[in-house]
C-alpha positions as CSV (number, residue, x, y, z in Angstrom):
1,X,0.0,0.0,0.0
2,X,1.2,3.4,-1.1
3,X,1.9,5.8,1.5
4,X,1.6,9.5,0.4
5,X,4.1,12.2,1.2
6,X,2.1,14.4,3.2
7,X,1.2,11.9,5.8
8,X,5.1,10.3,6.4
9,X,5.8,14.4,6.9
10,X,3.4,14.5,9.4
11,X,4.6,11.4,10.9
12,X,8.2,13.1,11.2
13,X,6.9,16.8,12.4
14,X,4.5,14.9,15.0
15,X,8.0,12.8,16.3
16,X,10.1,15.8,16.1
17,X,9.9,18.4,19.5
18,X,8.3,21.7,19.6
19,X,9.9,24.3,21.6
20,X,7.8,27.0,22.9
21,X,7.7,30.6,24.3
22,X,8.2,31.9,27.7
23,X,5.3,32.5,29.9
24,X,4.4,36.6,30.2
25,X,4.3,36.0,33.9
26,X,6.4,34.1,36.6
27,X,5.0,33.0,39.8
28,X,7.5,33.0,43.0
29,X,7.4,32.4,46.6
30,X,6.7,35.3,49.0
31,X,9.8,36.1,51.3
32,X,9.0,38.0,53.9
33,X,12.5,38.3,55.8
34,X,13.6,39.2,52.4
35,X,11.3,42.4,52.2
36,X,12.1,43.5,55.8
37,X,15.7,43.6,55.0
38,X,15.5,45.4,51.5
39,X,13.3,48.2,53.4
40,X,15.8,48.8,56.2
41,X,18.6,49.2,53.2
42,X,16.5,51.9,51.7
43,X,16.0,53.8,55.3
44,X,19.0,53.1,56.4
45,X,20.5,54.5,52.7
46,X,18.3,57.3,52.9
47,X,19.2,58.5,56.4
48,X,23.1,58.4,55.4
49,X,22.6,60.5,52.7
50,X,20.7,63.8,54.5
51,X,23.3,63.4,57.2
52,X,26.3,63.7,54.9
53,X,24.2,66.6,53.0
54,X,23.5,68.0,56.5
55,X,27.1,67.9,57.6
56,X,28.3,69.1,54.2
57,X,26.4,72.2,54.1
58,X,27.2,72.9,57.8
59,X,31.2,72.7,57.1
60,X,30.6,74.6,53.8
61,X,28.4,77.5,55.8
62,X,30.5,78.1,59.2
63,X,33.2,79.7,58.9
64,X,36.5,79.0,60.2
65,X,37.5,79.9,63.3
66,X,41.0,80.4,64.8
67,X,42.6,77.9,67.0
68,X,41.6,78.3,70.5
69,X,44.4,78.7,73.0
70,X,45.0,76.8,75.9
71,X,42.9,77.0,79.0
72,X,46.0,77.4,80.9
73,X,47.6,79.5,79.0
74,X,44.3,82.1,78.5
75,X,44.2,82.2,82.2
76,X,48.1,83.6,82.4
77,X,47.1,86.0,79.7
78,X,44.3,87.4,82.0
79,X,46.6,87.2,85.0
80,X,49.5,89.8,83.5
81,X,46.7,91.6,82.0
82,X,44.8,92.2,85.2
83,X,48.4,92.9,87.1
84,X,48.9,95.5,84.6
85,X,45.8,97.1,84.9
86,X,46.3,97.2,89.0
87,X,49.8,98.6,88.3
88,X,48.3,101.4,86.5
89,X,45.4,102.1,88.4
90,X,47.7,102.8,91.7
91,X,50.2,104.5,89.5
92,X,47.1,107.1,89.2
93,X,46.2,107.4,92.2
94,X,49.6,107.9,93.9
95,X,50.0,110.9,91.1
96,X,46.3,111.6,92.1
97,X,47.3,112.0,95.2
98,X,50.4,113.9,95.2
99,X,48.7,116.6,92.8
100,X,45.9,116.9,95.8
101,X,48.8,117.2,98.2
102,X,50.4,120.2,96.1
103,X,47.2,121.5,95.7
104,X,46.7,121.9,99.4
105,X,50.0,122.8,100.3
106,X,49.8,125.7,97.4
107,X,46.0,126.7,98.5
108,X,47.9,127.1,101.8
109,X,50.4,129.5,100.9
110,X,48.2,131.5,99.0
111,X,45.6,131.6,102.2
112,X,49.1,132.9,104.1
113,X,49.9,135.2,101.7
114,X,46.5,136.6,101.6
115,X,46.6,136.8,105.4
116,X,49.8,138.5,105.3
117,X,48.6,141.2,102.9
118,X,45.7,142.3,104.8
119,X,47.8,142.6,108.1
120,X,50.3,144.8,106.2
121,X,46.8,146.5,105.3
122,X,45.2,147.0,108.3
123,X,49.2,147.9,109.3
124,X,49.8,150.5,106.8
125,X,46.4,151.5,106.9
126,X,46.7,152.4,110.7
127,X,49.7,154.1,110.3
128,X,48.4,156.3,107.6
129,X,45.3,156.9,109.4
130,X,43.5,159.7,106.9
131,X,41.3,161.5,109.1
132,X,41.1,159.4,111.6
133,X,44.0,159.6,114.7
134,X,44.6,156.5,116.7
135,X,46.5,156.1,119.6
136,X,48.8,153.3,120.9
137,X,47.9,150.0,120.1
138,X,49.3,146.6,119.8
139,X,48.9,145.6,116.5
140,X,50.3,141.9,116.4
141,X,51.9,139.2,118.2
142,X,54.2,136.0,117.1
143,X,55.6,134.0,119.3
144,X,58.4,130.7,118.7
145,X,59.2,127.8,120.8
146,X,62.9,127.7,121.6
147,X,63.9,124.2,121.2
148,X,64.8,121.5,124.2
149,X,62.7,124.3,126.7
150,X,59.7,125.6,127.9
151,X,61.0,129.0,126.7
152,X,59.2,131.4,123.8
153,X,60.3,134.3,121.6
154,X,57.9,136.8,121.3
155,X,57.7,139.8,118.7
156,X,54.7,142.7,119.6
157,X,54.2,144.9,117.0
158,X,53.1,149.0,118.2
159,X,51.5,151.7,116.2
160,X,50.2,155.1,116.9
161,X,49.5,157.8,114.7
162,X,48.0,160.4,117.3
163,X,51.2,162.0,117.9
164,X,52.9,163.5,115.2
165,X,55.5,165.1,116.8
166,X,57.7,163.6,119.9
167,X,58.1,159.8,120.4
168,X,55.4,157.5,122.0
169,X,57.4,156.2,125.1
170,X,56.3,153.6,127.7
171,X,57.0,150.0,128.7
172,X,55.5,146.4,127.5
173,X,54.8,143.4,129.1
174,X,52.8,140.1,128.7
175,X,50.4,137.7,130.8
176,X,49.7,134.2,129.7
177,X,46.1,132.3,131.2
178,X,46.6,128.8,130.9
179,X,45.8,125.8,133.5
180,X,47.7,123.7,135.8
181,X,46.9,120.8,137.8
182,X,43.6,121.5,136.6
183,X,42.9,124.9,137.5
184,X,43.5,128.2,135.8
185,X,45.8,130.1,136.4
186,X,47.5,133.3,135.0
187,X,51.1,134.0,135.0
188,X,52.1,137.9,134.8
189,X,55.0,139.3,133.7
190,X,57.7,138.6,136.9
191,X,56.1,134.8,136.6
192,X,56.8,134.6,132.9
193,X,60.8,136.4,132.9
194,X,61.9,135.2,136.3
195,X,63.7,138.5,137.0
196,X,63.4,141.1,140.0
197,X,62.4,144.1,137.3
198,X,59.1,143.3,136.7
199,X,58.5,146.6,135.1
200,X,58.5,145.7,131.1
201,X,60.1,146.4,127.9
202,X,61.1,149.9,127.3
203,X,59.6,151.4,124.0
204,X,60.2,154.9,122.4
205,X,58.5,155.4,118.6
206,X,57.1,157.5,116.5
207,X,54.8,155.3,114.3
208,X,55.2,151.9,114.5
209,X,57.9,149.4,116.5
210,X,58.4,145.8,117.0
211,X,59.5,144.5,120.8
212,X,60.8,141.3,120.8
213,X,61.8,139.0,124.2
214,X,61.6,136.2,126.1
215,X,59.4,134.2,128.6
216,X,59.7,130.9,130.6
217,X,56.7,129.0,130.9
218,X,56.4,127.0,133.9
219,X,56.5,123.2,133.8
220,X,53.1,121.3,133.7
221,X,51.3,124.4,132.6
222,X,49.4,124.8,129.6
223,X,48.9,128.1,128.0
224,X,45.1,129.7,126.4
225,X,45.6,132.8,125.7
226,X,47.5,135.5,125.8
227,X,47.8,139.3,126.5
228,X,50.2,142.0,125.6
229,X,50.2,145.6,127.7
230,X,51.6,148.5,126.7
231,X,51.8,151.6,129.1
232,X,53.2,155.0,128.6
233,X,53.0,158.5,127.4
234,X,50.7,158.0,123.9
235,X,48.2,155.9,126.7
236,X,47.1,152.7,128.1
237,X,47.0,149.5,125.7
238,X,45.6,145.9,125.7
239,X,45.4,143.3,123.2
240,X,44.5,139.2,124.1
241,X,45.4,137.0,121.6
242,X,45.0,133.1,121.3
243,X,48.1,131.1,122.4
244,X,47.7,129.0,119.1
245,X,47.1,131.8,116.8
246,X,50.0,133.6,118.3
247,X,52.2,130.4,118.1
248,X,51.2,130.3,114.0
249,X,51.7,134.2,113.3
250,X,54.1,134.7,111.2
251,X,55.8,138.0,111.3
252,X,54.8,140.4,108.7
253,X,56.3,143.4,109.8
254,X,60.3,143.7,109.0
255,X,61.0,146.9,109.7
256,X,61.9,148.6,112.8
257,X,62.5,152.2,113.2
């Protein structure tokens, strides 16, 4: 029997394999472990990446900043420039102070001088007199310790302008008020000189004189005030002054006639 030649080819094709496609879609177990861990990665990746943008930016933005000394070594900076500082500051004031001191002691002397202008003022002026005649007075009185003793020197300064003529004669002498062993007492003239003539200090001017002398205070006594007499033919005068003031005086009268 004949076999034809379309059937013995579909004999050959039917014993001959067929390869076909790939499926569109793949089917695969679910692994959940898997997914956790691929998630983290992502965070994890994602977190890395602001922070080095964050720190980036930040090193980018602040600017540099010098190197910072040591704490130790700040602290001996501030040391020397605190000592300095004090240094200074009582450099200042010790020029502070002597400036005040010269200050004073010139606002002194011009007080002095001042003083001593208006007694040769009221000096002159006395002596010139205008209109006006005055009769014997004592116009000032000094007086200075004399060193290792209870002794003064005194200088009493007279004026008169009454007479015109003859000399103003008379005597001067000088009480001191003080206190001892707690009760006053006043010492006259033969207490104060320790001498028999108790009479005074002879005078004979015209216008003006100074008297100068001595007197012996006694010991334990201390003197208040004192008072200068003078007695003669231009009259009767009396003048009190106070021991300290007297002790300051300076003299401002220098010349004698």
């Amino acid at each position: 029997m004949a076999i034809s030649a379309v059937h013995l080819v579909r004999v050959a094709a039917s014993k001959v394999p067929i390869f076909m496609a790939p499926p569109n879609f793949v089917v695969r177990q679910l692994d959940p472990a898997r997914s956790r861990r691929l998630w983290l990665f992502m965070i994890l990746f994602w977190l890395g990446s602001v922070t080095l943008a964050v720190v980036g930016t930040s090193l980018w933005l602040v600017p540099k900043r010098a190197p910072v000394a040591p704490l130790q070594h700040v602290d001996s900076l501030d040391t020397e420039a605190l000592k300095r500082r004090v240094v200074v500051l009582e450099r200042s004031e010790q020029v502070a102070k002597a400036a005040l001191a010269d200050l004073q002691g010139t606002l002194r002397d011009r007080e002095e001088e001042i003083a001593g202008v208006r007694a040769d003022l009221a000096f002159y002026g006395r002596l010139v007199g205008g209109a006006k005649r005055e009769g014997l007075a004592v116009h000032a009185l000094s007086l200075t310790p004399v060193a290792d003793s209870r002794a003064w020197n005194f200088s009493a300064t007279l004026t008169q302008n009454f007479k015109r003529g003859p000399e103003t004669t008379g005597k001067l002498t000088l009480s001191v008020s003080g206190i001892r062993d707690g009760k006053l007492e006043t010492l006259q003239w033969k207490d104060l000189t320790q001498k028999s003539d108790s009479s005074g200090i002879s005078y004979a001017f015209k216008y003006f004189e100074q008297i100068d002398g001595t007197i012996m205070l006694p010991e334990g006594f201390e003197p208040n005030r004192v008072r200068a007499s003078a007695d003669g033919g231009g009259g009767r005068s009396e003048q009190e002054f106070p021991w300290n003031d007297a002790a300051k005086a300076e003299e401002t009268d220098n010349v004698r006639q």
